[in-house]
ZANU-309006 format. One record per residue (C-alpha): residue number from 0; x, y, z. Coordinates in nm, 3 decimals. Layout:
BEGIN
seq east north up
NUM X Y Z;
...
% end
This chain:
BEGIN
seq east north up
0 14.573 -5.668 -5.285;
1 14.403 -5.957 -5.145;
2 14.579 -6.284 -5.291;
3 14.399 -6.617 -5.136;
4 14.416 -6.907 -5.234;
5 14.213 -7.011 -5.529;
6 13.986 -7.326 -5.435;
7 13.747 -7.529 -5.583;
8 13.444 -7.736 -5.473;
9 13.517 -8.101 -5.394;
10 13.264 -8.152 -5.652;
11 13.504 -7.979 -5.905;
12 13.837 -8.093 -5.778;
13 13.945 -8.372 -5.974;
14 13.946 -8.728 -5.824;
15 14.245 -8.808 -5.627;
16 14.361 -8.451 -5.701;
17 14.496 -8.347 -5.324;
18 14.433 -8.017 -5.178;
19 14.620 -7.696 -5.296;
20 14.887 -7.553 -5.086;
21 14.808 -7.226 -4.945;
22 14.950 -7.045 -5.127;
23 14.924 -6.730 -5.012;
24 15.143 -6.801 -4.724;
25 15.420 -6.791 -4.970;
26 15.718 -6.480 -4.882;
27 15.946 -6.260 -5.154;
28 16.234 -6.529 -4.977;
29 16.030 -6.849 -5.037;
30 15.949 -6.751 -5.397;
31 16.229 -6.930 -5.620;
32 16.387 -6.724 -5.931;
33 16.240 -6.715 -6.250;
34 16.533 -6.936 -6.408;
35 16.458 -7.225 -6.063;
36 16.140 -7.209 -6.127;
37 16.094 -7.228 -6.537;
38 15.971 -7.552 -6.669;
39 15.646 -7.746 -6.509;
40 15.506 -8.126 -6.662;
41 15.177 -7.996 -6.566;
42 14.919 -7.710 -6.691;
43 14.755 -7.674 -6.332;
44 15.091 -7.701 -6.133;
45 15.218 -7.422 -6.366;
46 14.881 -7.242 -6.316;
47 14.883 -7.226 -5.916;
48 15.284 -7.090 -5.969;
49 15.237 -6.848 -6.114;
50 14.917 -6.726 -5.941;
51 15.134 -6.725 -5.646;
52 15.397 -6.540 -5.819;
53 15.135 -6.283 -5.936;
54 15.249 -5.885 -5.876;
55 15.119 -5.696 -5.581;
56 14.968 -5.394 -5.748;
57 14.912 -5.103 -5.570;
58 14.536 -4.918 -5.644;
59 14.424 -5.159 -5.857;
60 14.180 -5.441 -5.683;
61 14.225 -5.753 -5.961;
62 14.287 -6.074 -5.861;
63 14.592 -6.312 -6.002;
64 14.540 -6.365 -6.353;
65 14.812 -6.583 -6.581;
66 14.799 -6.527 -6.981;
67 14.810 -6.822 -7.195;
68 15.170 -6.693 -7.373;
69 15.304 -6.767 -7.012;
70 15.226 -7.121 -6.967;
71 15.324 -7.166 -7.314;
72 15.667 -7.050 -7.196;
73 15.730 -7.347 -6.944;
74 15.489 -7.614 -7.023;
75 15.661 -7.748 -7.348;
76 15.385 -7.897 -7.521;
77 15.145 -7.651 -7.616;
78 14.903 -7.895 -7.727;
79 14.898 -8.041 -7.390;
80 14.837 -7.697 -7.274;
81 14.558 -7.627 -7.465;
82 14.374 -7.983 -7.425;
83 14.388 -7.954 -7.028;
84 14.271 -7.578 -6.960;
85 14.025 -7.712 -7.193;
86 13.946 -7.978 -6.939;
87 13.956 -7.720 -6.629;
88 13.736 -7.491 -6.794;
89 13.472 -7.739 -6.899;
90 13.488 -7.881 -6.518;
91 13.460 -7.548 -6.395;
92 13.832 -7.530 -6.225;
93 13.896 -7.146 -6.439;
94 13.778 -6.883 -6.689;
95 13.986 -6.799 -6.986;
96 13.924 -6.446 -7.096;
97 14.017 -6.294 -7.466;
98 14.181 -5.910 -7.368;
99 14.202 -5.620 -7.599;
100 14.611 -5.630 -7.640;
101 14.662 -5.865 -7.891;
102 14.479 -6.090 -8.102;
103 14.599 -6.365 -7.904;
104 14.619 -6.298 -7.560;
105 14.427 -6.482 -7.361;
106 14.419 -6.421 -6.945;
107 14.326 -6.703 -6.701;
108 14.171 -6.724 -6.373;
109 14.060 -6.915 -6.156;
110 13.673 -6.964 -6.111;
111 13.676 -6.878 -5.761;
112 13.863 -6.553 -5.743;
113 13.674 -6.437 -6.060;
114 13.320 -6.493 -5.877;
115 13.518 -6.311 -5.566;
116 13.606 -6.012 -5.797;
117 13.255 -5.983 -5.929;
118 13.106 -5.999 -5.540;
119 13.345 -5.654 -5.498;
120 13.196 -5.513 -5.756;
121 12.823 -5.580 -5.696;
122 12.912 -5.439 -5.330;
123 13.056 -5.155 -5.410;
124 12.759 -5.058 -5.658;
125 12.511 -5.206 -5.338;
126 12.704 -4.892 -5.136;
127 12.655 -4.646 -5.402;
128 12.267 -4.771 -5.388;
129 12.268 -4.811 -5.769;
130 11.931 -4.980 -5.898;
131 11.951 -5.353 -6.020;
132 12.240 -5.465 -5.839;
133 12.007 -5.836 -5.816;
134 12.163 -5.864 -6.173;
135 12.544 -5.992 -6.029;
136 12.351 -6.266 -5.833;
137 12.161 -6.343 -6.189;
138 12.505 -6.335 -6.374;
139 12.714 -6.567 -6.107;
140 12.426 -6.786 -6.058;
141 12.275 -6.892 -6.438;
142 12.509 -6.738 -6.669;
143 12.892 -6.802 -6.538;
144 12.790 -7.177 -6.474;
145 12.622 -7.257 -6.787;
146 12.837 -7.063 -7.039;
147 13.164 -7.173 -7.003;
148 13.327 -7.011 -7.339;
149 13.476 -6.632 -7.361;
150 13.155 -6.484 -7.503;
151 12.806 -6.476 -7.508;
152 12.518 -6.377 -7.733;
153 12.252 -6.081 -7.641;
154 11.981 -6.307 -7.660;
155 12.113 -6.592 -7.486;
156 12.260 -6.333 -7.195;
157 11.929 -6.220 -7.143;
158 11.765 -6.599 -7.152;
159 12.008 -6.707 -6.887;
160 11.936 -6.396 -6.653;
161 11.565 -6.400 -6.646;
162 11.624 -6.736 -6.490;
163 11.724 -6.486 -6.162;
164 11.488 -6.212 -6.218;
165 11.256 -5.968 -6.478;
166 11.535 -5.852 -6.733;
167 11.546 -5.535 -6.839;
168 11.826 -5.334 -7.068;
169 11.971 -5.150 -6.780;
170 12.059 -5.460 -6.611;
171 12.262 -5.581 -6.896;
172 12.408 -5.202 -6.926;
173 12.481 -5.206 -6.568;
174 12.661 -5.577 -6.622;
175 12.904 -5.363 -6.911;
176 12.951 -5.102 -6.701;
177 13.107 -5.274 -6.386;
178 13.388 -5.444 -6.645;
179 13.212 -5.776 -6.665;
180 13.094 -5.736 -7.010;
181 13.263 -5.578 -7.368;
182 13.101 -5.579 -7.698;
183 13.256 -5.719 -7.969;
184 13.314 -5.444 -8.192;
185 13.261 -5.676 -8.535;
186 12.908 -5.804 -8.370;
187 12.726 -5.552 -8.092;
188 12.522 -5.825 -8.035;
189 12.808 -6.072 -7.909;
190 12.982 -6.002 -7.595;
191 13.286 -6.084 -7.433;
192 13.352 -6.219 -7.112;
193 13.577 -5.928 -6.929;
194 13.771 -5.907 -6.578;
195 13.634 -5.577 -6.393;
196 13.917 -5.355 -6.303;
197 14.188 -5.482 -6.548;
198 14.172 -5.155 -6.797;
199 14.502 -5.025 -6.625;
200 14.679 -5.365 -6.619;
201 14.609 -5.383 -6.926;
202 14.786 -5.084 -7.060;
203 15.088 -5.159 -6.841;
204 15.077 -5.497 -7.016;
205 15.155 -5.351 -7.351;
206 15.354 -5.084 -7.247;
207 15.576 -5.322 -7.024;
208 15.618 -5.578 -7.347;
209 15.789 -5.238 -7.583;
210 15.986 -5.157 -7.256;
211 16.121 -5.499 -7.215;
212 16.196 -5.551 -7.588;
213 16.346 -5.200 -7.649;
214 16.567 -5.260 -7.310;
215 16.691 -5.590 -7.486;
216 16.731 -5.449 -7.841;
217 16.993 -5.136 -7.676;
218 17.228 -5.455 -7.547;
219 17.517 -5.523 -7.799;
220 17.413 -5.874 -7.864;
221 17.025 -5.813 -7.793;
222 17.077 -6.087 -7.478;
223 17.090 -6.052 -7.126;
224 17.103 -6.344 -6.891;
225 16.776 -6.414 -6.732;
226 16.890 -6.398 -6.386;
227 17.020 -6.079 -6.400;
228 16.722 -5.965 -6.609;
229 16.461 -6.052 -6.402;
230 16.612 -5.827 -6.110;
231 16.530 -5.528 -6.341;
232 16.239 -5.284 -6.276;
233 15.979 -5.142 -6.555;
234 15.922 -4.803 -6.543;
235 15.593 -4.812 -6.745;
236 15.396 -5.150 -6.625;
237 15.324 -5.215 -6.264;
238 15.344 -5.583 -6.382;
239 15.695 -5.719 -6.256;
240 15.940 -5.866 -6.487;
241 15.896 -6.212 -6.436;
242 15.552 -6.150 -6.564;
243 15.694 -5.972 -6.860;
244 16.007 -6.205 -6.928;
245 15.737 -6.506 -6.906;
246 15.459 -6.391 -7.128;
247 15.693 -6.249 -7.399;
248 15.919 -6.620 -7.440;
249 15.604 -6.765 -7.481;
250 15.470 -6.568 -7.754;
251 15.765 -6.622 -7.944;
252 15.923 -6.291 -7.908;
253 16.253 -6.392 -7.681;
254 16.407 -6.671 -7.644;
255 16.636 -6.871 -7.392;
256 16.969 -7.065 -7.444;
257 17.247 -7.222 -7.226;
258 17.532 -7.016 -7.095;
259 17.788 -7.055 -6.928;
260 17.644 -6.930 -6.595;
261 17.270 -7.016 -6.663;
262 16.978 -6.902 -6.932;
263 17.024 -6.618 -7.131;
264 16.732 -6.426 -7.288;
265 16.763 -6.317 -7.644;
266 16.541 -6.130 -7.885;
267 16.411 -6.343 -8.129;
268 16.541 -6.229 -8.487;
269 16.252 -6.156 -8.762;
% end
């Protein structure tokens, strides 16, 4: 899977805000443990982490994604957490997108490798010679830029991609079918934002959560200490579990205290 290094325009990048490290040149060796590398002071510093830290998944073509849960988990204050990817979305920095596996999950990325995973998709379609492929150049041109929230209306949708072209149905069919688009099952005429490919991940997601929580809830004192934890493999997610272990403290559902040897992870009791 191709993992470089999200970047922004100089126009976007905040003022004074120095250059990202390239991330991508980052080895298994260089990457710190999950218990080294818990806590960050800062939403973006926490958000560049753990895109770095993001699985290698094998068949699947998705860039890095972070859910909200995880920086949650190591940025203490959630209201600062909140009130800045606030701030990055509205200056264009990332995406937040709502996903099917809970009624809270939120996933992040960054602006630039979303635009790079819709460019794979509108090529691959180009090869297949499907009709109305113009529509991805509509969609990253007039409607990523000006609609910054998770969803859109049908009529708006179609308002902001006649700015590209003549609009027609298909083209907004075409736009669900490649993954960029869900309808909202309570409204068909509201749509969600949507990260092509991620249907798999997805599933691996909530299958990975149960297998993490049952693993715990077997242990005599439903605790394991997070070092030793996070060297453990998931049979049913091809998420790792530093993903898992991350996303699952933050939405409440383990815990960490002091031991004598480090953090320990506990199941959080009802």
């Amino acid at each position: 899977m191709e993992n470089s290094s999200p970047s922004t325009s100089r126009k976007r990048r905040r003022a004074g805000e120095p250059s990202p490290e390239p991330e991508s040149d980052l080895n298994d060796d260089q990457l710190l443990s999950l218990e080294e590398n818990f806590n960050f002071s800062d939403t973006l510093v926490a958000l560049r982490m753990m895109r770095a830290h993001f699985p290698r998944i094998d068949k699947v073509s998705v860039q890095p994604f972070i859910l909200r849960s995880q920086l949650y988990s190591s940025v203490k204050d959630r209201t600062q957490v909140d009130r800045e990817l606030e701030s990055l979305r509205r200056e264009g920095v990332l995406r937040t997108f709502k996903l099917s596996t809970g009624q809270d999950d939120h996933a992040i990325m960054f602006l630039d490798d979303y635009l790079s995973q819709i460019e794979r998709v509108s090529k691959r379609l180009e090869t297949q010679k499907q009709e109305g492929f113009s529509v991805f150049e509509w969609f990253k041109e007039h409607v990523i830029h000006s609609k910054l929230d998770p969803s859109i209306g049908h009529e708006e949708l179609r308002s902001l991609l006649s700015l590209g072209g003549k609009v027609k149905e298909e083209h907004i069919s075409l736009l669900i079918n490649a993954g960029l688009l869900t309808r909202q099952l309570i409204d068909p005429n509201m749509y969600w934002f949507a990260i092509p490919n991620i249907g798999s991940i997805l599933k691996g997601l909530s299958q990975g959560r149960k297998e993490l929580m049952s693993f715990l809830n077997r242990r005599m004192y439903k605790e394991m200490p997070m070092a030793a934890l996070e060297k453990k493999l998931l049979r049913l997610s091809p998420l790792d579990m530093r993903f898992h272990l991350r996303d699952l403290l933050g939405s409440g559902h383990l815990k960490t205290v002091e031991g004598p040897t480090g953090l320990v992870v506990k199941i959080v009791k009802d």
